[in-house]
PLY file of the C-alpha trace (Angstrom):
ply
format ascii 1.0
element vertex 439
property float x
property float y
property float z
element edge 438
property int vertex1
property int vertex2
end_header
0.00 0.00 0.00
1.47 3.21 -0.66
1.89 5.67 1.45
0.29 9.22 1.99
2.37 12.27 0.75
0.86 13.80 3.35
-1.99 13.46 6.37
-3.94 11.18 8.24
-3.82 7.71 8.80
-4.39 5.25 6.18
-7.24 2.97 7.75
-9.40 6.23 8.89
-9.18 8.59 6.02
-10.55 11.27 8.33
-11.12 14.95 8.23
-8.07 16.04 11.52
-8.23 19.48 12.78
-6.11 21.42 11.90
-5.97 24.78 13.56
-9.84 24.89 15.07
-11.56 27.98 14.31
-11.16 31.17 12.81
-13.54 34.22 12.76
-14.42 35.42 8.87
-17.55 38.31 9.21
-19.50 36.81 11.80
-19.31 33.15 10.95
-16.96 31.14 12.73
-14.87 28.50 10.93
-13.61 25.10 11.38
-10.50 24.27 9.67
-10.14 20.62 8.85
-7.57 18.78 6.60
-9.25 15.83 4.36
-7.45 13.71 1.84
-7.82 13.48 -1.70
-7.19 11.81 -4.85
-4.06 13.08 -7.20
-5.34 14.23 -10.44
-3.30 11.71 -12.65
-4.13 8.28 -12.07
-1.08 6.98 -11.01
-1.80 4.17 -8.88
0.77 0.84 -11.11
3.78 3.98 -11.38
6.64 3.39 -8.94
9.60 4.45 -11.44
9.29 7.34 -13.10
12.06 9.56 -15.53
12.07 13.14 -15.81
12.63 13.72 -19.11
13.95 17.13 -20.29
11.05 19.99 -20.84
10.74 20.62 -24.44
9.98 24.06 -26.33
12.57 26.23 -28.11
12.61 27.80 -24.65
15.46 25.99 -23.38
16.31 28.08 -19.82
12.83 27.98 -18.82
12.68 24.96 -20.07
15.68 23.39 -17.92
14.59 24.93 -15.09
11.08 23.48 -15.37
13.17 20.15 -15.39
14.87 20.58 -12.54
11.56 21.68 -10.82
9.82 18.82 -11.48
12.62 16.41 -10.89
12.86 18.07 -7.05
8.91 17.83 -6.49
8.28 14.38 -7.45
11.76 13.73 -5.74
10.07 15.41 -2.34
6.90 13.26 -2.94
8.79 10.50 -1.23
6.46 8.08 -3.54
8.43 6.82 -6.57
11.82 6.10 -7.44
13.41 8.58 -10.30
15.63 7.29 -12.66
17.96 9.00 -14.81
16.53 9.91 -18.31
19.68 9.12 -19.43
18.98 5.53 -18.74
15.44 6.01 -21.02
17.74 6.95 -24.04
20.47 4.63 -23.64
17.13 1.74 -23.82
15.57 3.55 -26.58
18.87 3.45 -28.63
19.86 -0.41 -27.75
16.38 -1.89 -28.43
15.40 -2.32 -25.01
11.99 -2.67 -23.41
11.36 1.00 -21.62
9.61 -1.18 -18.78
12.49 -2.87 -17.77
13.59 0.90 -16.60
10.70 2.58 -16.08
7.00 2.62 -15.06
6.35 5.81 -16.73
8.05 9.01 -18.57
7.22 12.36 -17.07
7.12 14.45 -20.62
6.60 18.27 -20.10
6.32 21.29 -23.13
7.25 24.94 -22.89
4.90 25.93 -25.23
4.75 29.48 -24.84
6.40 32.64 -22.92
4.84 35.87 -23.33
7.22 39.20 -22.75
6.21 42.69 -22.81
8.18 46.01 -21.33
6.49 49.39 -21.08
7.11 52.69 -19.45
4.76 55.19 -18.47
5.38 59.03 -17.34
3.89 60.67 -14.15
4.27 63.69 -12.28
4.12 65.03 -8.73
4.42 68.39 -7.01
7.20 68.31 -4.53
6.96 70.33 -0.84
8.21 73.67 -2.90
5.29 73.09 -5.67
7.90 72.24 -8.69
6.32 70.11 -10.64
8.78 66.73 -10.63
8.59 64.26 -14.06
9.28 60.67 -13.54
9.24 56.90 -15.60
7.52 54.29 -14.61
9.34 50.91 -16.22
7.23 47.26 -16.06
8.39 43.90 -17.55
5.25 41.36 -17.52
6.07 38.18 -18.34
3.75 34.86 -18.82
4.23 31.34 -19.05
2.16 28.42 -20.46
3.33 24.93 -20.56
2.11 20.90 -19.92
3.27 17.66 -18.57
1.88 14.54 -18.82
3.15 11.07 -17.77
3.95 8.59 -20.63
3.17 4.32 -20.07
6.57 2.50 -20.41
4.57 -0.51 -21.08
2.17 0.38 -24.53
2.98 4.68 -24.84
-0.34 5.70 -23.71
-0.82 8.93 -22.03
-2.03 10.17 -18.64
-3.37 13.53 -18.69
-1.97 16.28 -19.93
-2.18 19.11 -17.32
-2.08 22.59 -18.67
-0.65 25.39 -16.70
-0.33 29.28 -17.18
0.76 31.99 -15.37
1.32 35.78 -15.24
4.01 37.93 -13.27
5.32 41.04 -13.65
7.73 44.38 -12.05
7.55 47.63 -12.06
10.39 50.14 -11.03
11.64 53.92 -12.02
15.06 51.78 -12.45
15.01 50.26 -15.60
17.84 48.28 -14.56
17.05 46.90 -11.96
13.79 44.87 -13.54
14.37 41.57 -12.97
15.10 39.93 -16.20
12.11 38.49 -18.44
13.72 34.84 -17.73
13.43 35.18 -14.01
10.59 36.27 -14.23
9.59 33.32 -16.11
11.06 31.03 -13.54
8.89 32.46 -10.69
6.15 31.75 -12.68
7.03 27.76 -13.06
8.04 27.66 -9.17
4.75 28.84 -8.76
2.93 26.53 -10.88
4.78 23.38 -10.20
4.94 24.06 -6.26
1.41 21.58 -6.64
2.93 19.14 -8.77
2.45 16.55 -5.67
-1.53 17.21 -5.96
-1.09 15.57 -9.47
0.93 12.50 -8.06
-0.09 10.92 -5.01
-2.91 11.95 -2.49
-2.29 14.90 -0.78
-4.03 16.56 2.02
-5.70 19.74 1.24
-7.04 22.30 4.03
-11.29 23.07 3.73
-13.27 25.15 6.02
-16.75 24.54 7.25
-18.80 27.69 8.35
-20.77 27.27 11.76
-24.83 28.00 10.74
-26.18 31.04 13.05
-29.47 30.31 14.28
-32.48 32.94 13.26
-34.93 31.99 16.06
-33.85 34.58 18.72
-35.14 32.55 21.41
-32.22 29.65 20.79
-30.05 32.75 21.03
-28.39 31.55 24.02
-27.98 28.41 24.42
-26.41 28.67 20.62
-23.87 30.86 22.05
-23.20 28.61 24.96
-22.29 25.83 22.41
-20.50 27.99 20.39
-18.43 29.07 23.28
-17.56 25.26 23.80
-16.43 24.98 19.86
-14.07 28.32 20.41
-12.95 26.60 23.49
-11.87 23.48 21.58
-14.17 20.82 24.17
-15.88 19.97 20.23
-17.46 16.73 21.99
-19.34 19.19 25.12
-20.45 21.95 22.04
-21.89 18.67 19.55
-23.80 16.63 22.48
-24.91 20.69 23.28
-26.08 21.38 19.15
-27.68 17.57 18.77
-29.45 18.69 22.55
-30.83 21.90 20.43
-32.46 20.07 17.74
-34.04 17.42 19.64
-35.69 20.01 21.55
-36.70 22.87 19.24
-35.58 20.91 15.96
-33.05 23.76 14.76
-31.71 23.04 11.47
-28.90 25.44 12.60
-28.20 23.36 15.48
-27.63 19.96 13.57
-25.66 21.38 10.93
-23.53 22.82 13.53
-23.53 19.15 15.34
-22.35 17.66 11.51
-19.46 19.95 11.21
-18.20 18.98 14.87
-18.99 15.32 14.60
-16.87 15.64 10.88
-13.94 17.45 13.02
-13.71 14.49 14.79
-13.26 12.03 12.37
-17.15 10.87 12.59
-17.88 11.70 8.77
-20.48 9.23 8.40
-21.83 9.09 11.37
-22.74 13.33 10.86
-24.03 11.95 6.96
-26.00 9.61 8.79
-27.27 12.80 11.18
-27.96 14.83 8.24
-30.13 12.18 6.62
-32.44 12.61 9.90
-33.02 15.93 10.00
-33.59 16.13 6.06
-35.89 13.40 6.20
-37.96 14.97 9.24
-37.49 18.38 8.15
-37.39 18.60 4.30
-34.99 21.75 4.75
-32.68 22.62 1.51
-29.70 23.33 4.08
-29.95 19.92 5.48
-29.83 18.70 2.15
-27.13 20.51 0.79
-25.21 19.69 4.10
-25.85 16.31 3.54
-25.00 16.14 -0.04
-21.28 17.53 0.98
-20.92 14.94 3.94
-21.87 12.16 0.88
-19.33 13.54 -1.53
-16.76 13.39 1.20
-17.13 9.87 1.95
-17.13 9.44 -1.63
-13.54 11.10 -2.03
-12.73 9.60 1.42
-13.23 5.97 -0.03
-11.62 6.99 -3.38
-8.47 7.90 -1.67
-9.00 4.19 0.54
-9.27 2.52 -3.12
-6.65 4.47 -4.64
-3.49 3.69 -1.92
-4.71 0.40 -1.73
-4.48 -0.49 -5.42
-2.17 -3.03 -6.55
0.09 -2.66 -9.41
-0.43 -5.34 -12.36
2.57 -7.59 -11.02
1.53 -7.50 -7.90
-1.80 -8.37 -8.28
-0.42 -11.04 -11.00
1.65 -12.32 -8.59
-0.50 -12.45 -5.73
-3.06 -14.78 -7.86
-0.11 -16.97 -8.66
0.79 -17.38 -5.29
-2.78 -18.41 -4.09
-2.99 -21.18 -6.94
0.83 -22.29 -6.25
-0.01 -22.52 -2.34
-3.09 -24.72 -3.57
-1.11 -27.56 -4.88
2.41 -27.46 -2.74
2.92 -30.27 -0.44
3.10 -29.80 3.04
6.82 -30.06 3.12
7.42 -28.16 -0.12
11.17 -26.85 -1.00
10.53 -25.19 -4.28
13.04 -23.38 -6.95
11.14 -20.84 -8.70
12.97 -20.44 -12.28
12.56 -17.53 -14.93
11.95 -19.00 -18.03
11.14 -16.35 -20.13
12.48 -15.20 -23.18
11.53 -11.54 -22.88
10.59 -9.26 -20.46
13.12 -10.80 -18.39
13.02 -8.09 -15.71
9.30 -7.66 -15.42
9.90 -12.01 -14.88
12.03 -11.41 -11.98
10.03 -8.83 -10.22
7.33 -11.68 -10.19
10.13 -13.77 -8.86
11.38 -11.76 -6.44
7.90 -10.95 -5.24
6.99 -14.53 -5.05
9.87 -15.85 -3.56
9.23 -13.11 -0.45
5.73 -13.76 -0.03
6.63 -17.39 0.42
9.30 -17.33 2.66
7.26 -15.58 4.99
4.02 -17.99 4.77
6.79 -20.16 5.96
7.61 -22.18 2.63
11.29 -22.96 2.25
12.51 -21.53 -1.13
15.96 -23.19 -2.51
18.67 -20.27 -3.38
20.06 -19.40 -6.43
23.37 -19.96 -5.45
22.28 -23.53 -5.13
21.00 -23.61 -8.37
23.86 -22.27 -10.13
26.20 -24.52 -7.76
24.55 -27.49 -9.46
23.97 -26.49 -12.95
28.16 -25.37 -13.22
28.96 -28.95 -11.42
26.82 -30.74 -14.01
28.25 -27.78 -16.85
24.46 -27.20 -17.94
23.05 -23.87 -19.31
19.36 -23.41 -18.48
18.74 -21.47 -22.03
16.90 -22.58 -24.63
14.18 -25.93 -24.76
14.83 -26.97 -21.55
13.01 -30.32 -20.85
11.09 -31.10 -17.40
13.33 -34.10 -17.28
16.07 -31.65 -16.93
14.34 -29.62 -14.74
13.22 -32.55 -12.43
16.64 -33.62 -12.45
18.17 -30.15 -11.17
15.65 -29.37 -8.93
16.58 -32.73 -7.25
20.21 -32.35 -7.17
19.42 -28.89 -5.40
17.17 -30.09 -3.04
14.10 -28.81 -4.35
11.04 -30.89 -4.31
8.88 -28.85 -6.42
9.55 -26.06 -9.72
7.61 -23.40 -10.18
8.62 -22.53 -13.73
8.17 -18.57 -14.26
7.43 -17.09 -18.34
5.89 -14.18 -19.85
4.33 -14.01 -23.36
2.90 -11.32 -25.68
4.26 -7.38 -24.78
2.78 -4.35 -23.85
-0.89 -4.59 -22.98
-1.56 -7.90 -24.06
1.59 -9.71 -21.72
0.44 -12.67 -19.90
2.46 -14.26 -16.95
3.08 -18.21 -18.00
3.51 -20.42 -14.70
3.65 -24.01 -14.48
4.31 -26.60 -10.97
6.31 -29.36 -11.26
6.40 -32.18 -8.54
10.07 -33.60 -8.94
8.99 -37.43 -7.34
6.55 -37.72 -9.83
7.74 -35.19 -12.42
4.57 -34.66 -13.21
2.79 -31.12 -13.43
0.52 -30.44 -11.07
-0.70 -26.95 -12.13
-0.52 -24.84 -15.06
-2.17 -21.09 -15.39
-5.03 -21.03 -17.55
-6.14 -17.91 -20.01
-7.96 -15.76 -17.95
-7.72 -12.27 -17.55
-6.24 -12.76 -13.89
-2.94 -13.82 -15.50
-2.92 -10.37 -17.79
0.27 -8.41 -16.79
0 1
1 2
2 3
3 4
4 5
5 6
6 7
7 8
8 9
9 10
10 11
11 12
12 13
13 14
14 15
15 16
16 17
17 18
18 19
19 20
20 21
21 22
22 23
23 24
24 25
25 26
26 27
27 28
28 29
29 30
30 31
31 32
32 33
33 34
34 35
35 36
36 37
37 38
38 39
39 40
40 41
41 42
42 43
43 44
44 45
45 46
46 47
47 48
48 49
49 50
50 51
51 52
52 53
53 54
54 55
55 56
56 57
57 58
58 59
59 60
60 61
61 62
62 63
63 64
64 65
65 66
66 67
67 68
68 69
69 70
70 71
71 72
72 73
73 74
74 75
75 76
76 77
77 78
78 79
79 80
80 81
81 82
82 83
83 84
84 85
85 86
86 87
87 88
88 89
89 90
90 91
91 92
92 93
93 94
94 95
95 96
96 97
97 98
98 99
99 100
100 101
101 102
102 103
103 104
104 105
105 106
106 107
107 108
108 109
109 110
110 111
111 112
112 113
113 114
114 115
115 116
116 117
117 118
118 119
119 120
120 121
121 122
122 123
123 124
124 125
125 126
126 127
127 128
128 129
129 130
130 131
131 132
132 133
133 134
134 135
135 136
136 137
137 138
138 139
139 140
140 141
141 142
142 143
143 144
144 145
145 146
146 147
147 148
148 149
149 150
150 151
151 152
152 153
153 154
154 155
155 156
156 157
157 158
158 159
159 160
160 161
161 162
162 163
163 164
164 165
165 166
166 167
167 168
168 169
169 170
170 171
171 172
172 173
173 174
174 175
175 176
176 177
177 178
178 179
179 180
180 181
181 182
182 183
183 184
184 185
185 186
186 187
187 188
188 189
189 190
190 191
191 192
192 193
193 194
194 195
195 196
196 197
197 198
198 199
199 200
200 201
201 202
202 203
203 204
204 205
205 206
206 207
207 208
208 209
209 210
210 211
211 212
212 213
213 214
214 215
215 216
216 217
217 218
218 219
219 220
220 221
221 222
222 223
223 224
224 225
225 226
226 227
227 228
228 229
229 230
230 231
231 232
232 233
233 234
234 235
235 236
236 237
237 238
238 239
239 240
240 241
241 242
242 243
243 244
244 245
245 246
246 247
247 248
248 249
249 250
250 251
251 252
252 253
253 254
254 255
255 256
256 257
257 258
258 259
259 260
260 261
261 262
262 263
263 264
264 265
265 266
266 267
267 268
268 269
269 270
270 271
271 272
272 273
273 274
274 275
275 276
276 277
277 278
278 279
279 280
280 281
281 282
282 283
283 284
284 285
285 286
286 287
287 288
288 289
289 290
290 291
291 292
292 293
293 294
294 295
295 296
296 297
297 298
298 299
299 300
300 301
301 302
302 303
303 304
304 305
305 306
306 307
307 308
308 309
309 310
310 311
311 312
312 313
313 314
314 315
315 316
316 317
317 318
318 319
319 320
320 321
321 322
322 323
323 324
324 325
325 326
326 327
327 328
328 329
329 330
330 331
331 332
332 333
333 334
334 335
335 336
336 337
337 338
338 339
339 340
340 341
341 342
342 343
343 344
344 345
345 346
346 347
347 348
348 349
349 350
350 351
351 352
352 353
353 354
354 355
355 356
356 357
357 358
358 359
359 360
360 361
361 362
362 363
363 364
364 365
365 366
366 367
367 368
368 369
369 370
370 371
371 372
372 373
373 374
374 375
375 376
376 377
377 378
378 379
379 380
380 381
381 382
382 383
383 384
384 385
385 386
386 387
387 388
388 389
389 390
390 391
391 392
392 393
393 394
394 395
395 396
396 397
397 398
398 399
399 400
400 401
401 402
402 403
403 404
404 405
405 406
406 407
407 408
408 409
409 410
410 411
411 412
412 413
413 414
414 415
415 416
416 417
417 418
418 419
419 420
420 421
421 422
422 423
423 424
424 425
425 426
426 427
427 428
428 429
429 430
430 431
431 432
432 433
433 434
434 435
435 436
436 437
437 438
């Protein structure tokens, strides 16, 4: 499960408080932090390359390079590999995916530049009239990034971003330059690049409801005292007391916010669907509607760092079928026999091999393997027969081979998997066609 980039706990997915309440007119506000979604789906990308900014505008377009590199970098989330490494692949032949996960492709396409002067005047303490120049350099930026599949080329996104800056001094010197000026502007708009990425916690503010019945006027201020005094559990069992009593929609949205403060987000939905069904009242219902979406975006954000990347969940449905057919002793060698994709084959591997261990299943080491195959000078390449395979496996101490290969490329891979018991040499499982086996 991936981690957060930033927030609360994985298993609540809660709104925390953040800094209570603030006063804005007369409503007071509860600050709360909540998690959400990134904006590109990026839930099978661990390893991702930077690749240079394009655009004829090559300083801004460097430094929106190095930008981007240092963001992701600071996500904490992936692993960032040189792009170096993408062109040395792309030049030999190689499979991208044996790299990378995805490319991280951004455009300069435009920057905007524009410096104009303008005279004034003032009178100065002796009445002369005083001439001066006004100098401003405005500057924008537009430019967009996208992430590229390793596996099949497909893109996610693209993200546009513009933005506008600009100086004004009687020094015409001492503007900054129009290519600073352009680098502000891509600090600026890539300071967010995380909220693309990997969830994020963003900062919201729900606005306490004042109550128009004149007589509640009190104990509504009591309550509210409680929420400015932080004792948020005293001020909602004091708001839910109001609207039992004199059924004051004010009251229960109040009660909502407080029990959403504390984590409680369905139970205040829950609330909410109460009072709107025994009141009617458009508040309650647009009250509720928000509580709904943000259980909606709080389970998103449960599905989203929960996902599994295609090997993983490959190689989790491998290991249930493998475990179904092992012997209760089992010793097993788990060989990569594919022709391709020989990275991608290991990762299964290597997955596999950890997953077992700690269920407890003894796993023979390569070390053993190649030990035997250099005594017996054999080269596991090519048709290798499960006579031969029996035969190693025995001389190693194995008692069963799980035999590892993947077909087809890009979208339409498929992980190959076969069980061998080396007394019988028979096979005693073999993965079918099914889309569970799609890589």
């Amino acid at each position: 499960m991936r981690e957060r980039c930033k927030g609360a706990s994985v298993l609540q997915l809660v709104c925390v408080i953040l800094a209570g309440f603030a006063l804005a007119g007369c409503a007071t506000k509860i600050t709360l932090e909540v998690q959400r979604t990134p904006t590109l789906d990026t839930r099978d990308i661990k390893r991702i390359a930077v690749m240079p900014f394009g655009g004829s505008y090559s300083g801004a377009a460097q430094h929106a390079t190095n930008v981007a590199t240092n963001n992701i970098q600071a996500t904490n989330q992936f692993t960032l590999v040189s792009y170096n490494r993408v062109n040395d692949a792309r030049r030999s032949g190689e499979s991208l995916e044996n790299y990378v996960d995805a490319l991280f492709v951004g455009q300069i396409t435009n920057i905007g530049e524009k410096t104009s002067s303008q005279q004034g005047s003032y009178k100065d303490k002796d009445g002369n009239i005083r001439t001066y120049i006004t100098y401003t350099r405005e500057v924008s930026v537009n430019f967009t990034y996208h992430l590229e599949r390793a596996r099949d080329g497909s893109m996610i996104g693209p993200i546009m971003k513009s933005g506008y800056d600009s100086r004004s001094s009687q020094d015409s010197s001492s503007l900054p330059s129009a290519a600073a000026l352009a680098n502000s502007i891509i600090d600026a708009q890539l300071r967010y690049l995380y909220r693309d990425l990997v969830t994020h916690t963003v900062t919201v503010q729900r606005s306490m409801e004042k109550e128009p019945d004149k007589n509640l006027k009190e104990p509504m201020k009591t309550a509210l005292a409680q929420v400015k005094a932080g004792s948020y559990i005293a001020a909602n069992k004091a708001y839910i007391a109001i609207w039992e009593s004199h059924k004051s929609v004010a009251a229960a949205v109040n009660a909502s916010i407080l029990y959403e403060a504390m984590g409680e987000t369905q139970t205040a939905a829950n609330f909410m669907q109460q009072v709107l069904e025994e009141t009617g009242n458009p508040t309650a219902r647009n009250v509720l509607a928000r509580l709904n979406n943000e259980l909606a975006q709080q389970a998103g954000v449960e599905q989203f760092d929960g996902a599994q990347s295609p090997v993983e969940r490959v190689t989790n449905h491998a290991i249930s079928e493998v475990q179904k057919v092992l012997p209760s002793n089992a010793k097993l060698w788990i060989h990569n026999n594919s022709a391709s994709n020989q990275n991608l084959a290991n990762d299964v591997i290597d997955n596999m091999i950890s997953t077992f261990i700690k269920n407890g299943v003894a796993v023979v080491e390569r070390q053993m393997i190649d030990m035997v195959l250099k005594e017996q000078n054999f080269q596991l390449s090519g048709n290798v027969s499960d006579r031969d395979f029996v035969s190693i496996g025995n001389l190693a101490g194995a008692n069963t081979i799980v035999i590892i290969g993947i077909t087809g490329s890009g979208t339409v891979r498929r992980l190959q998997l076969r069980v061998l018991d080396i007394k019988t040499g028979t096979v005693n499982m073999q993965s079918g066609t099914g889309d569970e086996w799609n890589l």
